[in-house]
Backbone as a chain_set.jsonl record, in Angstrom:
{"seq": "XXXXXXXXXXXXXXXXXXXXXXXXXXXXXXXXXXXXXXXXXXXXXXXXXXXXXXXXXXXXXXXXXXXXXXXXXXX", "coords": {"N": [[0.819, -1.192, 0.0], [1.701, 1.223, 0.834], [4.075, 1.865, -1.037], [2.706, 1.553, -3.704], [1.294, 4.046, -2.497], [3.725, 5.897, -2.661], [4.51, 5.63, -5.322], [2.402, 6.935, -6.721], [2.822, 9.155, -6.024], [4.923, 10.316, -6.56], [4.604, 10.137, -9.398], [3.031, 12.03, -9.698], [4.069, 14.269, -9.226], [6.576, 14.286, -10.666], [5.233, 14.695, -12.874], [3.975, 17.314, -12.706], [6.283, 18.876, -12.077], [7.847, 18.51, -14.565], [6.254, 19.877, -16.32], [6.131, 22.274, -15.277], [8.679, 23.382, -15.222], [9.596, 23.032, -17.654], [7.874, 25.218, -18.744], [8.906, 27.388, -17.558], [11.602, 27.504, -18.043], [11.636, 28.08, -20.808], [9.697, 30.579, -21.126], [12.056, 32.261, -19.129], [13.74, 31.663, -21.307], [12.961, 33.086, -23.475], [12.789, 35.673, -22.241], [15.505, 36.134, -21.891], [16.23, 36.069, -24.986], [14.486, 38.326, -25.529], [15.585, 40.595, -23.944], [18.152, 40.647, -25.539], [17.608, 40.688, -28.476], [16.028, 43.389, -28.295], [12.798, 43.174, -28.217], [9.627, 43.216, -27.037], [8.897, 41.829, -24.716], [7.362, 39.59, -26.124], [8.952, 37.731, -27.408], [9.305, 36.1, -25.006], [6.648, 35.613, -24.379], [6.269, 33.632, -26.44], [7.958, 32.275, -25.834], [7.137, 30.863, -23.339], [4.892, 30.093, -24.212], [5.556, 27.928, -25.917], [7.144, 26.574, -24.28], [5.164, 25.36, -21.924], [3.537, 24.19, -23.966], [5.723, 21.755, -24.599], [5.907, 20.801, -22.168], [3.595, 19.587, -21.245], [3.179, 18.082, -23.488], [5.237, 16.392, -22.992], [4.527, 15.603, -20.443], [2.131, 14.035, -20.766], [3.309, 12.013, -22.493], [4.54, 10.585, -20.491], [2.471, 9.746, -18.9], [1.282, 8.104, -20.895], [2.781, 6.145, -21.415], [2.959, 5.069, -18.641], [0.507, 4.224, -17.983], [0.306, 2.247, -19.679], [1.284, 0.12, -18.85], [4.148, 0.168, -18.675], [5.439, 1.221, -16.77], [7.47, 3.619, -15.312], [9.98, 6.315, -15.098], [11.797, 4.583, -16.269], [13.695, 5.55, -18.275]], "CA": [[0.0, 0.0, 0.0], [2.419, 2.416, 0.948], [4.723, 1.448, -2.32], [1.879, 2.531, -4.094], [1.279, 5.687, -2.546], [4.598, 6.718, -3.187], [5.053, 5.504, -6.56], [1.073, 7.836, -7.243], [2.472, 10.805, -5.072], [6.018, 10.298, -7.227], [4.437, 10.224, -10.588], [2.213, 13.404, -9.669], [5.197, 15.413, -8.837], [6.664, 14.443, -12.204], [4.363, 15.563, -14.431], [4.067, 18.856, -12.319], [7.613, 19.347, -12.291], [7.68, 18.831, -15.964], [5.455, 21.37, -16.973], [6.915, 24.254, -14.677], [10.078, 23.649, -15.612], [9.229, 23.401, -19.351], [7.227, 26.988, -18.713], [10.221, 27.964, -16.808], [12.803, 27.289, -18.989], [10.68, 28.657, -22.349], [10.411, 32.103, -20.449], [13.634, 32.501, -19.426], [14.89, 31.592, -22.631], [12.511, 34.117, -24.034], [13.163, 36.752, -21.543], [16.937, 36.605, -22.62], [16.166, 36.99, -26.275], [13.954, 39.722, -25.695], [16.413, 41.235, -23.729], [19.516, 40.811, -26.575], [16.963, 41.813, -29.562], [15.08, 44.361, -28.104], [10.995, 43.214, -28.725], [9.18, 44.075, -25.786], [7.934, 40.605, -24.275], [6.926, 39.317, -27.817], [9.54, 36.413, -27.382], [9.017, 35.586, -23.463], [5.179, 34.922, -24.002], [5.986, 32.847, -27.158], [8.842, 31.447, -25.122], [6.262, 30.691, -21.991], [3.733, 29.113, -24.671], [6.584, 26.251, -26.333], [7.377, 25.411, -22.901], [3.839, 25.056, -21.211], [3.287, 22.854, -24.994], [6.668, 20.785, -24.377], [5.884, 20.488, -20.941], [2.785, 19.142, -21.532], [4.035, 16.907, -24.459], [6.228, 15.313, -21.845], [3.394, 14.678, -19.397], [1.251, 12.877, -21.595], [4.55, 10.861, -22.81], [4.777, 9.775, -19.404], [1.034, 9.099, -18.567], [1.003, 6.73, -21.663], [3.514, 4.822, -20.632], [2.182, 4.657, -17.021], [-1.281, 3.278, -18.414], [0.267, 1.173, -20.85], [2.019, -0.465, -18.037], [5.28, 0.218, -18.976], [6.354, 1.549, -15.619], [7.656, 5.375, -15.03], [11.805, 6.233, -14.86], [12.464, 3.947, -17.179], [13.935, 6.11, -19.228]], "C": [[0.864, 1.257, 0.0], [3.305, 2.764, -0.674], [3.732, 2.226, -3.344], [1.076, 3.84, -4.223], [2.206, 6.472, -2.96], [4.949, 6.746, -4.421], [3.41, 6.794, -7.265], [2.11, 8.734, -7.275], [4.211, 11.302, -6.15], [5.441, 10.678, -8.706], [3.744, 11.782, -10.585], [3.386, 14.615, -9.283], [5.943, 15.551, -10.049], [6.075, 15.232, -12.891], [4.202, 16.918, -14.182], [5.351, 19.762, -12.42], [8.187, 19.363, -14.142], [7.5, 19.867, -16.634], [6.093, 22.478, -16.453], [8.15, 24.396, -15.006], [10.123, 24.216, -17.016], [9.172, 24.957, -19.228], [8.193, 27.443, -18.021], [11.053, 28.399, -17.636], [12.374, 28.562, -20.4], [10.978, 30.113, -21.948], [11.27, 32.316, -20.095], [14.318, 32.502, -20.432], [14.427, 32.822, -23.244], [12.609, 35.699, -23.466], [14.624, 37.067, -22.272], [17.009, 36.767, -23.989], [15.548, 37.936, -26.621], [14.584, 40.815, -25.349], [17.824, 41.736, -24.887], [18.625, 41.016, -28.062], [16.161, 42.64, -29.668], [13.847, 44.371, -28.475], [10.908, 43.497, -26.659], [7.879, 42.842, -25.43], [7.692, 39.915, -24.791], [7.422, 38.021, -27.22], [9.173, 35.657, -26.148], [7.602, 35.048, -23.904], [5.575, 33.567, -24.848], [6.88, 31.46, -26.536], [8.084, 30.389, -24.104], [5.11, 29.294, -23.188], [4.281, 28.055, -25.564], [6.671, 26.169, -25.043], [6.283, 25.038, -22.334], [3.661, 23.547, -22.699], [4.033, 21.789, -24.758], [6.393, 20.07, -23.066], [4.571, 19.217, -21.148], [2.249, 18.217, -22.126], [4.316, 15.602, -23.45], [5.366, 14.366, -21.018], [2.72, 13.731, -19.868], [1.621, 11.6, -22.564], [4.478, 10.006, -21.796], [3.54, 9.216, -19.021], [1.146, 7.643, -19.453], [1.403, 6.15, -21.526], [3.735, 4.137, -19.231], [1.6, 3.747, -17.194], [-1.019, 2.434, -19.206], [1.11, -0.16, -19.998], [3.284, -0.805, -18.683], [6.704, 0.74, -17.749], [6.881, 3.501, -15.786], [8.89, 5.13, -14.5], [11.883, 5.679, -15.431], [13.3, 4.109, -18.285], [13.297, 6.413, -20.122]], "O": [[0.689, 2.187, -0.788], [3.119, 3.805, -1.303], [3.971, 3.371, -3.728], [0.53, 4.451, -5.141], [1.962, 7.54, -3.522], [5.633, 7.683, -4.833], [3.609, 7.397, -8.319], [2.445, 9.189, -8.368], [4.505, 12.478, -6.363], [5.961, 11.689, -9.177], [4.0, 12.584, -11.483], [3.145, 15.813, -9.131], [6.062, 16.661, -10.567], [6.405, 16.298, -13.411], [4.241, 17.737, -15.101], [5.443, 20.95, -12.731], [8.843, 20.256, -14.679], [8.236, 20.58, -17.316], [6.518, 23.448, -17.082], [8.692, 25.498, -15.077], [10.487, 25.312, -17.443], [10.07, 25.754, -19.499], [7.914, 28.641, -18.061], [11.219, 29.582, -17.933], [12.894, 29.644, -20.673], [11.993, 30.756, -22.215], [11.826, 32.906, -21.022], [15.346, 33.16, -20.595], [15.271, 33.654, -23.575], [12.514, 36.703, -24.173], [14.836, 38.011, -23.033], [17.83, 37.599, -24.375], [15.728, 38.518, -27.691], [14.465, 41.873, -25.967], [18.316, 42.86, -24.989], [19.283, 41.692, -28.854], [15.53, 42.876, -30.698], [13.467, 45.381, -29.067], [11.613, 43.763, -25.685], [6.671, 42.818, -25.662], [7.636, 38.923, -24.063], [6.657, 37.26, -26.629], [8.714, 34.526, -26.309], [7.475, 33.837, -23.723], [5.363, 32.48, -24.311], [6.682, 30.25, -26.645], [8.418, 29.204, -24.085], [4.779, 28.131, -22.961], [3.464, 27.243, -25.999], [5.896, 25.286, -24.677], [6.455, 23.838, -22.12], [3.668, 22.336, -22.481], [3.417, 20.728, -24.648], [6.636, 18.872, -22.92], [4.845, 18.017, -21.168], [1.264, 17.565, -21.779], [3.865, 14.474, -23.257], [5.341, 13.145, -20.868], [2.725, 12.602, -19.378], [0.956, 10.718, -23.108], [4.367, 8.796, -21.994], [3.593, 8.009, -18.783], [1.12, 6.496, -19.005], [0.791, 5.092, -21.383], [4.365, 3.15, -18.851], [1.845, 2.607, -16.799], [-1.934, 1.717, -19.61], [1.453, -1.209, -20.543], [3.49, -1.912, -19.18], [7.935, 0.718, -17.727], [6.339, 4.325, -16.522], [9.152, 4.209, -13.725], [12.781, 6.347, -15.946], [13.629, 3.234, -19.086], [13.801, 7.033, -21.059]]}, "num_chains": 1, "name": "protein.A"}
């Protein structure tokens, strides 16, 4: 029982950590090219909205191969 809570409470931290990072990453990246070609946010949002997509990507990479019983970490 427990095994199984932690392997839930593990997979749900994944997929959350996924995504914010993704959207993390994206903005930041986009912050610094808005900063070195002077637009005014332009890049950061578009930056913010590939990473929230990638992120998101990822999660639903990992779900399927949850549900397909393939296991999670597996590379």
């Amino acid at each position: 029982m427990w095994r199984q809570l932690l392997l839930a409470l593990s997979l749900v931290m994944e997929l959350g950590l996924s995504i914010v990072i993704s959207a993390g990453l994206g903005w930041w990246v986009g912050l610094w090219l808005d900063a070195h070609l002077g637009y005014n946010g332009i890049i950061s949002i578009i930056g913010l909205v590939a990473g929230l997509v990638s992120g998101f990507l990822l999660a639903y990479r990992l779900l399927q191969r949850v549900l397909s019983g393939g296991g999670f970490g597996d590379g």
